[in-house]
Backbone bond lengths (Angstrom), bond angles and torsions (degrees), N, CA, C in turn:
res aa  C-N    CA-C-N  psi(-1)  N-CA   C-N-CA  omega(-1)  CA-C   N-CA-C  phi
1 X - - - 1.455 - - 1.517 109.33 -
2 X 1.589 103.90 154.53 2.056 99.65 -168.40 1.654 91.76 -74.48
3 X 1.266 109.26 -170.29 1.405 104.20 -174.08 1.749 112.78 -105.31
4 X 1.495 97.32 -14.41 1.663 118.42 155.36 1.608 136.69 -68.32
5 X 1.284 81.14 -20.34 1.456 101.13 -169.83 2.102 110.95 -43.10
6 X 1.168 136.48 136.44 1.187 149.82 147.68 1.884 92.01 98.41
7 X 1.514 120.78 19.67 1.677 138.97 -178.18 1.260 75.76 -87.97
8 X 1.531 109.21 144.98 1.564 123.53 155.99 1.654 106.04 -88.80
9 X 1.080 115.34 140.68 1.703 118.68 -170.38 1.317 85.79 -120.03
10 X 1.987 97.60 129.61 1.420 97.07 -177.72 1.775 109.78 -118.54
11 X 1.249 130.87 137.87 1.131 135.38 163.35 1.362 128.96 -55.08
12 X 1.507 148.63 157.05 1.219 136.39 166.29 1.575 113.49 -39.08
13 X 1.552 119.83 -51.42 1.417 135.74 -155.12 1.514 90.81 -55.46
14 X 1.422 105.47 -46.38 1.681 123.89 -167.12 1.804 101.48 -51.02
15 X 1.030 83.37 -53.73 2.097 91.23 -167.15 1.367 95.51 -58.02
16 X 1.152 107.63 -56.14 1.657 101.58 -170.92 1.706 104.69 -30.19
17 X 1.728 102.08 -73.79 1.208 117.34 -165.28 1.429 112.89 -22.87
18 X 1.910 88.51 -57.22 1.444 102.98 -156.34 1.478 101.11 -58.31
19 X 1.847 129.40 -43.13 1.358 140.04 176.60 1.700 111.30 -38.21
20 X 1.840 94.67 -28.07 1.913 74.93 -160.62 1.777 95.00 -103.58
21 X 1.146 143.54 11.54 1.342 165.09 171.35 1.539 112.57 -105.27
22 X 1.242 122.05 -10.47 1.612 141.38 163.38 2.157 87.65 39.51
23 X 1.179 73.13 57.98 2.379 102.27 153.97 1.714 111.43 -87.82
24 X 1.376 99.32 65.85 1.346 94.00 179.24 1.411 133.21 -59.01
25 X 1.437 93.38 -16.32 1.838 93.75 179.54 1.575 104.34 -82.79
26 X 1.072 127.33 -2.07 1.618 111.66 -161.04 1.706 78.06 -112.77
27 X 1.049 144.33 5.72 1.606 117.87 -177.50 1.600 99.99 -151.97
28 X 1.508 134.26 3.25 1.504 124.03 146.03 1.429 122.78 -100.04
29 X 1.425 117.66 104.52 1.252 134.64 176.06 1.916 102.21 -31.07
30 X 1.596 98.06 116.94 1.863 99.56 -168.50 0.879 119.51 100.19
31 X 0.996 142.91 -29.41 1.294 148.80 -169.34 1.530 122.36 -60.11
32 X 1.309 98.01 -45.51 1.438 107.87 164.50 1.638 105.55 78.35
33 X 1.417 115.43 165.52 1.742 128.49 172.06 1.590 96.72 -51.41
34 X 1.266 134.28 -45.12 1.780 146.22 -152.53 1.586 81.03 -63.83
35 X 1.346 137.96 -48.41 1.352 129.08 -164.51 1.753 113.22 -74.11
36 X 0.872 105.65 -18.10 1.750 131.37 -178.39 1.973 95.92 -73.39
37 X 1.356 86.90 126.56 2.004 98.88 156.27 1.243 87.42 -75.46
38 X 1.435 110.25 -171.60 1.763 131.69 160.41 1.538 89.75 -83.10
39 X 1.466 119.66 -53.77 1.274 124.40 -164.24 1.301 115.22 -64.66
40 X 1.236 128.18 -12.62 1.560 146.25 -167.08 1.496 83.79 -76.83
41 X 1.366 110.24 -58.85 1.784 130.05 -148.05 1.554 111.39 -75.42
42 X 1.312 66.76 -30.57 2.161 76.54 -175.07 1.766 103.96 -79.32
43 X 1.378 123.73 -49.23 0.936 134.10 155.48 1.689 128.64 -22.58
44 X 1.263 95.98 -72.32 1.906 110.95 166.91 1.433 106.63 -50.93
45 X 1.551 125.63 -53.20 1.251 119.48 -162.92 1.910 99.94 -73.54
46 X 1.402 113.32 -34.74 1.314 107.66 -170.93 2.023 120.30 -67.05
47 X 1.538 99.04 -29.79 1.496 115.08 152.00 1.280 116.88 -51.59
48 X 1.357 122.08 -45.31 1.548 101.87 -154.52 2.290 95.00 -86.19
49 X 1.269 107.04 -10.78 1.515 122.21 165.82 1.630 105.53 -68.59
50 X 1.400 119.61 -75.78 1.765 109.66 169.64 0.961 103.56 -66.64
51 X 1.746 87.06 152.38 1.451 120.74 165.49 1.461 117.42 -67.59
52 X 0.869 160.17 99.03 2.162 167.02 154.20 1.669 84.28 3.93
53 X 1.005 110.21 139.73 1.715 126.83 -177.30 1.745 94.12 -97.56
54 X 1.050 99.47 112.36 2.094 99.31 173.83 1.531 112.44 -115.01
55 X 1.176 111.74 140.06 1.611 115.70 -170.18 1.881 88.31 -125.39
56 X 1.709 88.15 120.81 1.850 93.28 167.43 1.358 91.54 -115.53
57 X 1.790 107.24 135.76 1.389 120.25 -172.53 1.612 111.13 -99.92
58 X 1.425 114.67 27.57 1.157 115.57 171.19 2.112 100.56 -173.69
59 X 1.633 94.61 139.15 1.719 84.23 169.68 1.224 124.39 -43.59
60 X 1.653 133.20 153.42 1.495 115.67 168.47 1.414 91.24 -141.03
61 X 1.216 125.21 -163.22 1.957 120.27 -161.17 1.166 97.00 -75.59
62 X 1.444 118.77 145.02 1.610 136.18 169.36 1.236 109.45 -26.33
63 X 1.512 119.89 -80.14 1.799 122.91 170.07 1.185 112.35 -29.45
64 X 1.337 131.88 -48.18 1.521 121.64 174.12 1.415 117.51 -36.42
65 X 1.873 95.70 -68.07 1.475 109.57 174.91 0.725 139.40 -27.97
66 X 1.583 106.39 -52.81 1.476 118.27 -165.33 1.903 109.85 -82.40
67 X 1.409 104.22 -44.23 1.417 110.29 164.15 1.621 120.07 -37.38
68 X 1.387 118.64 -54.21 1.017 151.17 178.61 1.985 106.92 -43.24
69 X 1.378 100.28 -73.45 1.301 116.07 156.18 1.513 130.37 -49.61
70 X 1.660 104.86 -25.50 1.444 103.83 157.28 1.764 127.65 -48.39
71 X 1.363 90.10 -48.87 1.796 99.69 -164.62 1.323 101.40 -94.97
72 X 1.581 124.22 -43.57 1.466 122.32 -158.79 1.494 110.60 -102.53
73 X 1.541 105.00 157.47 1.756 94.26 156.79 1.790 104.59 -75.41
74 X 1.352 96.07 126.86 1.591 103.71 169.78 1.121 140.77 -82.26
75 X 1.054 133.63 86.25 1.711 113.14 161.81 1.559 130.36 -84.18
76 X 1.234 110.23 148.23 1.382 106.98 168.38 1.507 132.65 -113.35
77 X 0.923 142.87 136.66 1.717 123.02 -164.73 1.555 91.64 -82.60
78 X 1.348 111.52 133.88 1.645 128.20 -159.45 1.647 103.64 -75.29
79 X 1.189 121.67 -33.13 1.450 140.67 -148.57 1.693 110.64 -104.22
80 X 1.169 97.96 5.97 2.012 114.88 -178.45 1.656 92.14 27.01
81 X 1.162 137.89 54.79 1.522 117.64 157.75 1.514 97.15 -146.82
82 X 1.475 118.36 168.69 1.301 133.30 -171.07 1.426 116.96 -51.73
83 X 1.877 126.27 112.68 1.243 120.06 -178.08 1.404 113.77 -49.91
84 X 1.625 111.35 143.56 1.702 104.67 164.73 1.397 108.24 -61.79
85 X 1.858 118.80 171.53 1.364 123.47 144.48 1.759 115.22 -42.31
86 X 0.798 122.61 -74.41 1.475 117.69 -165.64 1.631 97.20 -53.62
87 X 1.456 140.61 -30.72 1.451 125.94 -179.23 1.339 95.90 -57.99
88 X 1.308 94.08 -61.87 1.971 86.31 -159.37 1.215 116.58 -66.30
89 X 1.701 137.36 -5.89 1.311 126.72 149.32 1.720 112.61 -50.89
90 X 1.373 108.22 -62.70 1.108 113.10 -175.81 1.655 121.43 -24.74
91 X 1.763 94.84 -54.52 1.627 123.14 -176.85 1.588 103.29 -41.32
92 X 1.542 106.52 -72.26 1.682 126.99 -165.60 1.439 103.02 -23.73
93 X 1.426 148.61 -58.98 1.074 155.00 -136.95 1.699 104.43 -96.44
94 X 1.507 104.28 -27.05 1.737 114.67 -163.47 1.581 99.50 -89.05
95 X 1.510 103.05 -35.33 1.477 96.15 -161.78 1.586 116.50 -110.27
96 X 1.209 122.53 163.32 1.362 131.89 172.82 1.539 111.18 -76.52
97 X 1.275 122.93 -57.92 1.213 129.56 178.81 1.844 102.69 -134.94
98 X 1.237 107.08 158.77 1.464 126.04 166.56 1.405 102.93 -150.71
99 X 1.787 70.92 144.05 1.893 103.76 -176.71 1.474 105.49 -98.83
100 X 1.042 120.73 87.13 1.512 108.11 171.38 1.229 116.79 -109.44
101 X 1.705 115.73 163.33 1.815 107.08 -174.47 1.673 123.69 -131.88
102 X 0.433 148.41 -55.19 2.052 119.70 -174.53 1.822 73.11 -145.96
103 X 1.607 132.72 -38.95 1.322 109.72 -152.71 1.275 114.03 -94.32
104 X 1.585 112.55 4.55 1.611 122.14 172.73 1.584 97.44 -105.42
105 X 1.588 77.29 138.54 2.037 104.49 178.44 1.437 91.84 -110.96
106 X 1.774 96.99 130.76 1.365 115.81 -170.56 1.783 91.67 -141.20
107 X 1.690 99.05 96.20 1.375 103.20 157.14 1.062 138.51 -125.86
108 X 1.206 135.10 -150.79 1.560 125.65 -164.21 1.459 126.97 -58.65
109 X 1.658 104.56 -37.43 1.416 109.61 178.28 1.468 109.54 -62.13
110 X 1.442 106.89 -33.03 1.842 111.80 -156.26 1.530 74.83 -81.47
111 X 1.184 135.23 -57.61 1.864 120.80 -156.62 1.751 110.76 -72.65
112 X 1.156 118.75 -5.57 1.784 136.45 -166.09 2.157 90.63 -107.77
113 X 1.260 103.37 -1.53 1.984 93.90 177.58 1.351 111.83 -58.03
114 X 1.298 126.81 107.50 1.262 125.75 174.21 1.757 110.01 -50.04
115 X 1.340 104.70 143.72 1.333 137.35 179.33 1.560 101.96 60.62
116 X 1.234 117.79 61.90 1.080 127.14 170.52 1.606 121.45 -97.08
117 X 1.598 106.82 137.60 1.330 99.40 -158.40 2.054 103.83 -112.95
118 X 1.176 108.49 13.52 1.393 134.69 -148.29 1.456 95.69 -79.68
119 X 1.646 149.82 101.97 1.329 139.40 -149.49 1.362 92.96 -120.71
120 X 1.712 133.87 -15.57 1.703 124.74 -156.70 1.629 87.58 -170.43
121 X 1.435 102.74 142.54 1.422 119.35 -161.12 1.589 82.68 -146.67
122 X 1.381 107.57 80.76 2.035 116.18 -179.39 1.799 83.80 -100.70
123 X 1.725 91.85 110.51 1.276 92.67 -174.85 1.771 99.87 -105.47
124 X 1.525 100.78 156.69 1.516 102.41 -170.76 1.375 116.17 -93.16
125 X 1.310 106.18 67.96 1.946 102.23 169.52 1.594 101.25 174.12
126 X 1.082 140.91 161.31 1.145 149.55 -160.61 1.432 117.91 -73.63
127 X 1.600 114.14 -46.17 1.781 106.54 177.00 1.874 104.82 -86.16
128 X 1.126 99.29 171.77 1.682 108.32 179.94 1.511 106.71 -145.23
129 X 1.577 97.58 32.80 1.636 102.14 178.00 1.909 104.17 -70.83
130 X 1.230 105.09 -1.66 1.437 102.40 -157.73 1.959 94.68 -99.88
131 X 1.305 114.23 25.94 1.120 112.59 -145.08 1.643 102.58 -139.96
132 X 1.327 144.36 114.88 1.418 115.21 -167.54 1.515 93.76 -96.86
133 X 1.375 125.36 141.41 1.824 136.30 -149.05 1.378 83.97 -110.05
134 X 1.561 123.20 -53.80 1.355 112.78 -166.28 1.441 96.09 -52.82
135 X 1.832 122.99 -83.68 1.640 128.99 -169.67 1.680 113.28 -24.58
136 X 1.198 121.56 -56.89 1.749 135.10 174.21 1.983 92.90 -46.16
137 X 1.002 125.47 -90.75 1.370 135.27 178.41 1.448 96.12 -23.21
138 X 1.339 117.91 -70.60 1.982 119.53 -172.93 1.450 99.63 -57.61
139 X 1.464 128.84 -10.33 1.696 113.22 -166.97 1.716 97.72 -113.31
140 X 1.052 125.29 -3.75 1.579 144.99 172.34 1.559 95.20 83.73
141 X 1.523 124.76 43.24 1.192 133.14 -175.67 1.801 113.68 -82.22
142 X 0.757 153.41 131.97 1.884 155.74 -166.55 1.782 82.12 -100.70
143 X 1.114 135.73 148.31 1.474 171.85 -160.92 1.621 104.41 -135.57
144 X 1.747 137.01 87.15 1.360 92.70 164.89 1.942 103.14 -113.64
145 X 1.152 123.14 -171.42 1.549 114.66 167.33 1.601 86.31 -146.23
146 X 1.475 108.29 -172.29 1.100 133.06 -172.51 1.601 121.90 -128.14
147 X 1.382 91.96 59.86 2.046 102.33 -170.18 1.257 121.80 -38.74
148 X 1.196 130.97 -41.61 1.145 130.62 166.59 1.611 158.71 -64.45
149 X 1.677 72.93 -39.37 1.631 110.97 175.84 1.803 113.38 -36.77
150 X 1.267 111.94 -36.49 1.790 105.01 -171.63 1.454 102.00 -116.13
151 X 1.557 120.93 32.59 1.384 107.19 168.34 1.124 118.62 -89.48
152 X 1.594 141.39 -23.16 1.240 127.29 169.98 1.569 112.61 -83.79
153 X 1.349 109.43 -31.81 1.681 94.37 153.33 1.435 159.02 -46.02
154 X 1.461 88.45 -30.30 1.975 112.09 160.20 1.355 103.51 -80.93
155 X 1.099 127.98 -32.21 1.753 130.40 -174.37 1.585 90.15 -59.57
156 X 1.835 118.93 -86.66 0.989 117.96 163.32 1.471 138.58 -6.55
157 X 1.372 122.15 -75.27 1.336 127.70 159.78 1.865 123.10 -40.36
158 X 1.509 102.23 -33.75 1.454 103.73 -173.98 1.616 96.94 -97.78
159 X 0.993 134.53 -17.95 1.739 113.58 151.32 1.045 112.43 -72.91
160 X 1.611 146.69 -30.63 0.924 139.51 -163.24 1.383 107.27 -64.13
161 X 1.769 112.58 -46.92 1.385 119.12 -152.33 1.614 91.12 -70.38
162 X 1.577 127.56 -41.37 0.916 142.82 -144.32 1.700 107.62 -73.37
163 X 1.189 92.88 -45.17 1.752 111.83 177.02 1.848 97.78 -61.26
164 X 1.436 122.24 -56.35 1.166 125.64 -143.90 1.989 87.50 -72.13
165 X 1.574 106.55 -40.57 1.382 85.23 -139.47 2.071 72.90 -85.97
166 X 1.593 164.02 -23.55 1.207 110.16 156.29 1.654 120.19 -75.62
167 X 1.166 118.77 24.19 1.391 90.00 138.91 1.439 137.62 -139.37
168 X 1.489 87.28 47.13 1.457 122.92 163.65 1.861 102.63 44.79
169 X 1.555 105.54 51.86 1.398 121.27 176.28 1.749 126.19 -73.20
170 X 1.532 102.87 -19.24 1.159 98.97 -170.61 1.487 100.10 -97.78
171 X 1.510 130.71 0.07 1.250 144.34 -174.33 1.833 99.82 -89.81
172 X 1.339 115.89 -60.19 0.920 128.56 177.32 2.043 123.12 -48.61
173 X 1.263 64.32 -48.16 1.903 75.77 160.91 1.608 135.95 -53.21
174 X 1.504 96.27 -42.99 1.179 118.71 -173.07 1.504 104.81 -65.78
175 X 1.763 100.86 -59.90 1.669 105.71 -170.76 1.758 95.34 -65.98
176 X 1.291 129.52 -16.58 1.476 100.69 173.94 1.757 101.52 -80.31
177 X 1.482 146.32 -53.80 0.806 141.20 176.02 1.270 107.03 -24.40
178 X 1.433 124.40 -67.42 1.771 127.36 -177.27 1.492 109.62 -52.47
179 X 1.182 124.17 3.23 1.843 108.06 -163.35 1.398 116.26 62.19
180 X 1.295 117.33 15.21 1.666 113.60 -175.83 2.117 100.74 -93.03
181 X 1.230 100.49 -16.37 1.990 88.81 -173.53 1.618 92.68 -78.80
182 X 2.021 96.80 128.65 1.544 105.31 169.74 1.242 108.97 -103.66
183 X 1.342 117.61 33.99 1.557 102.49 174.25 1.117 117.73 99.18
184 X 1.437 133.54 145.23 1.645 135.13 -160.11 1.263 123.35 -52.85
185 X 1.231 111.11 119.12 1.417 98.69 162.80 1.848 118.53 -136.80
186 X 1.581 91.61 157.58 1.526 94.83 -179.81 1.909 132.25 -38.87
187 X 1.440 91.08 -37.85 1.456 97.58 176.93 1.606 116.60 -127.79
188 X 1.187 106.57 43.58 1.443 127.39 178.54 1.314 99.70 -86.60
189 X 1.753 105.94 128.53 1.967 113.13 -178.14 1.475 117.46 31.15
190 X 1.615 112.57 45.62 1.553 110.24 171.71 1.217 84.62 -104.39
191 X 1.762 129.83 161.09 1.105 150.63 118.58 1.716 83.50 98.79
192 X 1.778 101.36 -119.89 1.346 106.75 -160.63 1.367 111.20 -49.01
């Protein structure tokens, strides 16, 4: 027989779990089953059976979704615009994690909702000013963003603007929108 054999082998996903259900025997080295409720145990094992309930507070690209919907129970907020305060109280208690992004305000009252079951707030966009860090931290809440994610997109956007406005593209647009462009000319939107 291996010498591991009948050890539960735990994954990252696992620790988490076990971290936000505070299963001390399954994640302090020593601890042993004696540190375990039954109810602790029954609990952990019944998690790693459901799927984590995830609430995204705004559509994001299909592939996301659907990926998304691979692993988790999904929800989506139906209405693609910024949850109120009172939604996202509501949310805290329903969900395991929520994805929310720069246009939901998540502060102390909404992270202080009693019987809240809400362990990671992986928010979708790079700042988390929209987010109070101290309240999340006091509620044993995880904070993540996505720092990187919109840097070649601002790159993008800032040549774009840059190109358009010398060559005065968003002007040009317009007079074609109006029916005013008559057709090419040599010194059409050069210079001045």
């Amino acid at each position: 027989a291996r010498p591991d054999a009948g050890r539960i082998t735990l994954s990252a996903l696992d620790l988490i779990v076990a971290r936000a259900i505070r299963c001390t025997c399954l994640i302090e080295p020593g601890a042993g089953r004696a540190g375990c409720s039954v109810a602790q145990r029954n609990k952990y094992m019944e998690s790693l059976v459901a799927r984590p309930k995830l609430l995204l507070t705004r559509n994001v690209p299909q592939a996301a979704e659907d990926r998304l919907a691979a692993s988790y129970d999904l929800t989506i907020n139906p209405n693609d615009r910024p949850m109120t305060a009172a939604e996202l109280v509501q949310a805290m208690p329903l969900y395991d994690a929520i994805c929310p992004n720069p246009s939901d305000r998540i502060d102390a009252a909404i992270l202080a909702t009693p019987g809240s079951k809400v362990r990671i707030l992986a928010n979708y966009g790079a700042g988390v000013e929209h987010i109070d860090l101290a309240a999340a931290k006091a509620a044993g809440i995880v904070v993540t963003n996505t720092p990187g994610a919109v840097t070649e997109p601002t790159a993008d956007l800032a040549m774009m603007l840059m190109l358009m406005a010398s060559r005065r593209a968003s002007e040009g647009e317009r007079q074609l929108r109006a029916g005013e462009w008559t057709g090419w000319r040599p010194r059409h939107m050069v210079g001045q």
